[in-house]
Structure formats: C-alpha cells, structure tokens
C-alpha positions as CSV (number, residue, x, y, z in Angstrom):
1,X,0.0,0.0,0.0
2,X,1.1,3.3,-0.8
3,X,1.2,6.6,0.9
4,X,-2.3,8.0,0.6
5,X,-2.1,11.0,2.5
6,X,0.8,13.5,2.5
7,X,-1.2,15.5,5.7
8,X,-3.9,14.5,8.5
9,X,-7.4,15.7,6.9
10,X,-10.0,15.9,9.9
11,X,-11.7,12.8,10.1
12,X,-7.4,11.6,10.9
13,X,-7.1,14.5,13.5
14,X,-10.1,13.1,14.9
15,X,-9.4,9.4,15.1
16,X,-6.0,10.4,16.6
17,X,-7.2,12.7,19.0
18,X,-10.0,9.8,20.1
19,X,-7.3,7.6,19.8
20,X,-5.7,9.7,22.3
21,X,-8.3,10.0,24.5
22,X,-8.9,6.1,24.9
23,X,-4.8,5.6,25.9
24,X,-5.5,8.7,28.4
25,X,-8.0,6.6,29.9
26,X,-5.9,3.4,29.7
27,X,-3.6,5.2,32.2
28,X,-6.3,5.3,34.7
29,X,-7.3,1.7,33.9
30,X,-3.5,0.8,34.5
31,X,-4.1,2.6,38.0
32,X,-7.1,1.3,38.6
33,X,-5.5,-2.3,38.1
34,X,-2.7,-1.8,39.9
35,X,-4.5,-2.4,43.0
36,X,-4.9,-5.8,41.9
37,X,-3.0,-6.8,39.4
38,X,1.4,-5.9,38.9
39,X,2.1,-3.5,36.4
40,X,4.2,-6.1,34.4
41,X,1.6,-9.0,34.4
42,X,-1.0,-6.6,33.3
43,X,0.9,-5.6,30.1
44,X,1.6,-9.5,29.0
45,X,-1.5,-10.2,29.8
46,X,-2.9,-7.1,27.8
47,X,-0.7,-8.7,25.1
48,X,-2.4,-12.2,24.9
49,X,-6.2,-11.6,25.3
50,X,-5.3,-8.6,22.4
51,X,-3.5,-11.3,20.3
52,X,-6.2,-14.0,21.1
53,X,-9.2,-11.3,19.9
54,X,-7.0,-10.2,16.8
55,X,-6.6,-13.8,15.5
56,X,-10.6,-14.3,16.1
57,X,-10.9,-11.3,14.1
58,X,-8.9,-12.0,11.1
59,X,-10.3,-16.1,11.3
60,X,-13.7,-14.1,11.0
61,X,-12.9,-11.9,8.1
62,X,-10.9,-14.8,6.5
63,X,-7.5,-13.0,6.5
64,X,-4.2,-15.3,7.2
65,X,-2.4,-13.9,10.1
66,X,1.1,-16.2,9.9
67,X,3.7,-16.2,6.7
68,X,6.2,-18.5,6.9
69,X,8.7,-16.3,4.8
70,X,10.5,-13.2,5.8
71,X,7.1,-11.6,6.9
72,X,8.1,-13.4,10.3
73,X,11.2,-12.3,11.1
74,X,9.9,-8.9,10.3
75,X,6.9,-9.8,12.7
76,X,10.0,-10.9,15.5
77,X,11.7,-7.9,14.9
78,X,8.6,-6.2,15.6
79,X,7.3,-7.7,19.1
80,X,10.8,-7.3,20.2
81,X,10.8,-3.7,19.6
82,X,7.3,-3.1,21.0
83,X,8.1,-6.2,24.3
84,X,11.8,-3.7,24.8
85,X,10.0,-0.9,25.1
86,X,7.5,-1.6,27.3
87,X,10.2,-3.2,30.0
88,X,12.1,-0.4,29.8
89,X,9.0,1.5,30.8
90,X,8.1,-1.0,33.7
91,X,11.6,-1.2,34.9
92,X,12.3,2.5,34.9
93,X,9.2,3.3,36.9
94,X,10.8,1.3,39.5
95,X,13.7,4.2,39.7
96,X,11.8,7.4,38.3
97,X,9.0,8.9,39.4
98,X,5.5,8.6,37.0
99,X,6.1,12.4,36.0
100,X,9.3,12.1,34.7
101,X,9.3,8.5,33.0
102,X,6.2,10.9,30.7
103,X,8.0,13.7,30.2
104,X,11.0,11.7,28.7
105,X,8.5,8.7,27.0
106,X,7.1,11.9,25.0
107,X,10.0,12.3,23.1
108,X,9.8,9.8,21.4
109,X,7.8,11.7,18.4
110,X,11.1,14.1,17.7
111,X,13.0,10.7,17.1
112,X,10.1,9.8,15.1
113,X,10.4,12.9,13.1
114,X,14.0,12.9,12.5
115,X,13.7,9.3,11.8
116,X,11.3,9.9,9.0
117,X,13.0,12.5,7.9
118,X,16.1,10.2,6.8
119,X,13.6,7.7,5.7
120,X,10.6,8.4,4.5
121,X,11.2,10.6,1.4
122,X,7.5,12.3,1.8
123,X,8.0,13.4,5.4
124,X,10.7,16.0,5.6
125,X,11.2,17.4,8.9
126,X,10.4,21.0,8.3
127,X,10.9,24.0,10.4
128,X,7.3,24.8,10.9
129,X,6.9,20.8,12.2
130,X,9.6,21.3,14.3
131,X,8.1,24.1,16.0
132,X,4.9,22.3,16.6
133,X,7.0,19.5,18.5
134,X,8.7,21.9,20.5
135,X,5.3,23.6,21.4
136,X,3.4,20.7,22.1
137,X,6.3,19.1,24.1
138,X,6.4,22.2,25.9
139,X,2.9,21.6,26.8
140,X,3.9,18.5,28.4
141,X,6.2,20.1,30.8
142,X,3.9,22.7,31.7
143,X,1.0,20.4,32.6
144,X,3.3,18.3,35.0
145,X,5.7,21.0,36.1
146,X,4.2,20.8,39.8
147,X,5.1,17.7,39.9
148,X,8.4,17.7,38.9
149,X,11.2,17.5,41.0
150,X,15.8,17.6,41.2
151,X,16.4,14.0,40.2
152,X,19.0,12.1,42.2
153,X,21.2,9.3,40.5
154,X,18.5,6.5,40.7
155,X,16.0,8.5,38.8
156,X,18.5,9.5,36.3
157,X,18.4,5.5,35.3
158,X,15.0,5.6,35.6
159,X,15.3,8.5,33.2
160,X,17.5,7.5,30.8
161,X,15.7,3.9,30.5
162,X,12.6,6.0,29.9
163,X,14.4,7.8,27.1
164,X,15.3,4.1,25.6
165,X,11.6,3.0,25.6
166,X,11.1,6.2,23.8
167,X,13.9,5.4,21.0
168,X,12.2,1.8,20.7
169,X,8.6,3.7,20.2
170,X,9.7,5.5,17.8
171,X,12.0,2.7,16.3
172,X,8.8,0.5,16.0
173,X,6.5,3.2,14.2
174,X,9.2,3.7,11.4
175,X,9.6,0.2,11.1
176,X,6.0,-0.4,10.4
177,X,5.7,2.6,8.2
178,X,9.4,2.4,6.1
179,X,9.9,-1.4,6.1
180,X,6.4,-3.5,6.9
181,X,3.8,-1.4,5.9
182,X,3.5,-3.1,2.5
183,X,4.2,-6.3,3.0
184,X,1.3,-7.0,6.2
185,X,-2.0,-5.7,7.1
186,X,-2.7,-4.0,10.2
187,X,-4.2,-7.2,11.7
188,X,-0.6,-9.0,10.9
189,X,1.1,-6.0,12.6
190,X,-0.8,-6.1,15.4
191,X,-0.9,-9.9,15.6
192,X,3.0,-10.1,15.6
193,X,3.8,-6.9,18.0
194,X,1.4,-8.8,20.8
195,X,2.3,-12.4,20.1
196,X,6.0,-11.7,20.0
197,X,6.1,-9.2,23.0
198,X,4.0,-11.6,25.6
199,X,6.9,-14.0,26.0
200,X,9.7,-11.2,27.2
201,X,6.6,-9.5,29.1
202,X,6.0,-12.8,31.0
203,X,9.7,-13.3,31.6
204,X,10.5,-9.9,33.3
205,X,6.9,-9.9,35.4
206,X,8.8,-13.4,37.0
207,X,12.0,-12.0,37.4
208,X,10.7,-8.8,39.6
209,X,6.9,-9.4,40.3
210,X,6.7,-11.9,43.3
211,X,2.8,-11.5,43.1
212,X,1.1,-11.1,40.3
213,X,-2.5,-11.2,41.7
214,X,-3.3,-9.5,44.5
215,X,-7.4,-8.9,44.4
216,X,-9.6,-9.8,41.5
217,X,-12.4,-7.3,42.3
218,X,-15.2,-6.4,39.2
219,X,-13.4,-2.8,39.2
220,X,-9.8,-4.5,38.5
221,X,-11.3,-7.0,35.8
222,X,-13.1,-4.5,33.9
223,X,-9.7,-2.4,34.0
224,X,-7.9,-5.1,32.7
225,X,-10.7,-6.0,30.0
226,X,-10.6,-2.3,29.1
227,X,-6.6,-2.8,28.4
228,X,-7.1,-5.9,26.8
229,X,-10.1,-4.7,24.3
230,X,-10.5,-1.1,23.9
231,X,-7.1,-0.1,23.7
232,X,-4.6,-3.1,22.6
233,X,-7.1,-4.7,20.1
234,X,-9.2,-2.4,18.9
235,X,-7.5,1.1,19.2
236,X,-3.9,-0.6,17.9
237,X,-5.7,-2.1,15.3
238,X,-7.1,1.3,14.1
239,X,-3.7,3.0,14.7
240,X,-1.5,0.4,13.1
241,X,-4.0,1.4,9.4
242,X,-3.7,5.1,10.4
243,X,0.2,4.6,9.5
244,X,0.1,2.9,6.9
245,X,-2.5,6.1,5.3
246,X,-0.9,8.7,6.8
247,X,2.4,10.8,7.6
248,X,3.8,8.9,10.4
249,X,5.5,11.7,12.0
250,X,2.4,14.0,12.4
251,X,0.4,10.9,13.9
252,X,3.1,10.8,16.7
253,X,2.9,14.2,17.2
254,X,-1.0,13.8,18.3
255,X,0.9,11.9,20.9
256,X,1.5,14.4,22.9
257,X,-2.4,14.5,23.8
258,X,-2.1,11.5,25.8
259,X,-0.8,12.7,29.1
260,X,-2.6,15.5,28.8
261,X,-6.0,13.3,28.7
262,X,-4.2,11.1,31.4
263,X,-4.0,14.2,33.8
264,X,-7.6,15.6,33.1
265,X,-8.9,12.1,33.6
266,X,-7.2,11.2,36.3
267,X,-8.6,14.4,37.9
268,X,-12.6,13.7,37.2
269,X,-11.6,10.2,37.4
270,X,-9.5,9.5,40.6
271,X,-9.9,12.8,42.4
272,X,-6.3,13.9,41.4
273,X,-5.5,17.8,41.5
274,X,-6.0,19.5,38.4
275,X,-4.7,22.9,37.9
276,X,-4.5,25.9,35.5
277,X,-1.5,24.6,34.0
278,X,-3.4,21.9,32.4
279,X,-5.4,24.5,30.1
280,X,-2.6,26.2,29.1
281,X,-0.2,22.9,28.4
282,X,-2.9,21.7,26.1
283,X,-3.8,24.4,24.6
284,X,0.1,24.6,24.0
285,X,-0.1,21.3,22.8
286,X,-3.1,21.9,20.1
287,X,-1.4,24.7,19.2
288,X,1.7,22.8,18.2
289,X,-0.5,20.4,16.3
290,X,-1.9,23.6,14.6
291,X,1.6,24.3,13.5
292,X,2.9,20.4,13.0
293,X,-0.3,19.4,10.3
294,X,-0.5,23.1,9.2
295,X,-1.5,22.5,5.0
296,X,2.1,23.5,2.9
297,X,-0.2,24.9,0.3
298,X,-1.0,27.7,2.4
299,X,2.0,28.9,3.3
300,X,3.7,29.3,6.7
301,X,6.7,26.9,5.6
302,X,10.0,27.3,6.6
C-alpha cells in the first residue's frame, strides 16, 4: 500500500485525538489495576487476550495472520521492539518517578520525526513541524511541572531507560511505516507486535513481580478487560491502518495529547489535583498540532 495522505485531513485529527483520549484513559485503567493486578503481568497479559481477539478477528474476516517467509522475522523484529519498550517503561518506573518517566516517553515523536526524515522521502522534517514539537512538548512540561522534582542518580536511570523505551517507540512506528507497511495488514502488525512481546513480558513480570494477583475485584477486571479490548485490540488495530494512510511523523505528534488526557482524567476520574496549567499545556499542545499538520499549500513553511 502506498502513501495515501501527504497530511492529517480531519476525520485523521479526529481518530488520533480519540485515539488519544482512549490511551489517556488506559492510564487510569493501568491505576485502577494496579490495585490488583502488577504493572508487568498486566501488560503480558494485555498482550495475549489482544492477540487472542485479533486472531478471532482476522479467522472471521478470512484473513491469514502467519507467513512463513520473511514476513516473520519482520513480525520478531517487531514484538521485540514493541516487548523492549514496554520493559524499559516497567523497569524505569521502578527508579523514576511517574512524572518524569512521561516527560521523557514523549520524546519519542522528535525521534520519530527525525527518523522519518532520513527515511521516509515524503515526510521532511520541516521548520514549521519542528516548532509544533517543541510547542506541544512544551505543553507537556507545563501540565506536570508541579510535579516535577531535582532528580537524584537512581532517577537519572529511571530517566534514561525511559528515554530508551522512547527510542524503541519510535523505532517501531518507522519500522511499520518504512519497512512493513506493505508487506502486512494491520491485523498482521498487530498480531505479531502482541504475540511476539507476551513472552519477554512474561519473563520480566517473573523476574521482579513476586505477586502477580493481589485482588480480583469487578473494578480491576473491567480495568484489565478495558486494556485488553478497547485499547490493545481495537485502538492498535485502528492506529496500526492510520500509518500505513498517513504521515507517520504528524500521527506521533498527536501523541503528545495522551498525558494531557491522562492528567484531566485522572482528575474527574480518581480525584487527582487539576490545575491551570493543564489549560494552558494543552492548549500549547493543540497549538503545536496547529503548527505540525498546518497545509504547505498555504503557506507558513519554513
């Protein structure tokens, strides 16, 4: 499949931003979870229920899910990547504190951007994208600055494996989009990134969760079912055909809408302190989306 779409039209900028919205919400589920489930467990198992559904899916629509050519290794390559990351993640939450391991996780659409720029011959990192970036990410910072803190050693680990599992987010999305995109469907990409990443998932939850279920109440299941449905089969699923469509560097920009959804829900949500700053970093954050998915036929290119 080719490139479709040089820019997001709206109906993109508004599956992305609902896209958004539902992994804003899948950081409360995580919470809500948590208070029954490990963190780790809950990702490999996230993993397996979404591969399970995905394979259900393509049996019903009739699509093959499994080549065995080089469409595998690609599809190893690619739950590697994705099973990396999120340890990386895990682990440096264990050193960091939540605030920071986001802060440094949302940079992983400027190494998308310069990654497509080098890559992708119809994504050149412009000036004017740039700027969005730095807006939006900007944005970021402003919405958890309170919470924010001097890091000591440990958390500069934490950090710095947070900046890895950004490198490996980014890594993945141009591997879909400059390498896989049109040689699997999104149901293959999917398929492969959950099969392949359950194993290492599974691995590390043994190696530094000595419980993995604490208390199984109705609350905690339909957390985990949320994780398991909404967001890593069907919203992947819908994401992994967004980049294949469209500009893979002004998807991951929308990105930055995710914490910013995390913090507001977490306030209605889970009674968490929402402030002034969180109007102002998203607007900063729409306003860099503005700037990053701004049409070149009107001008304002640098």
């Amino acid at each position: 499949m080719s490139l479709s779409k040089k820019t997001l039209d709206a109906r993109a900028m508004a599956m992305v931003v609902s896209l958004c919205f539902l992994w804003g919400l899948a950081q409360i589920s995580i919470k809500v979870a948590n208070r029954g489930v490990s963190p780790i467990f809950q990702a490999a198992l996230r993993s397996v229920v979404a591969a399970l559904l995905v394979a259900c899916w393509a049996r019903v629509r009739r699509m093959p899910l499994v080549h065995r050519d080089r469409t595998l290794l690609h599809g190893l390559a690619i739950g590697l990547l994705f099973g990396t990351e999120f340890m990386f993640i895990y682990v440096g939450l264990n050193y960091t504190t939540a605030s920071h391991a986001v802060i440094f996780l949302y940079t992983a659409p400027f190494f998308v951007a310069l990654g497509a720029h080098w890559l992708l011959p119809h994504e050149p990192l412009t000036g004017r994208k740039f700027g969005g970036l730095v807006l939006a990410f900007a944005g970021i910072i402003l919405t958890l600055w309170d919470s924010l803190g001097r890091p000591t050693r440990v958390q500069l680990e934490g950090d710095l494996m947070s900046i890895a599992a950004a490198f490996l987010w980014a890594a993945t999305s141009l591997y879909l989009k400059a390498v896989v995109r049109t040689r699997m469907t999104p149901s293959q990409m999917l398929f492969y990134q959950l099969g392949f990443s359950a194993v290492p998932l599974f691995l590390m939850s043994l190696l530094f969760e000595p419980q993995w279920i604490r208390d199984l109440s109705p609350l905690v299941i339909g957390a985990l079912a949320y994780q398991g449905i909404v967001v890593a089969f069907a919203s992947y699923l819908v994401w992994f055909w967004m980049i294949q469509v469209y500009p893979v560097s002004n998807l991951s920009g929308f990105t930055f809408f995710t914490p910013i959804f995390g913090v507001l829900l977490g306030g209605l949500l889970l009674h968490e302190p929402l402030t002034a700053k969180l109007l102002t970093g998203g607007g900063l954050v729409a306003g860099g989306m503005v700037l990053v998915n701004w049409p070149e036929d009107r001008g304002w290119e640098a």
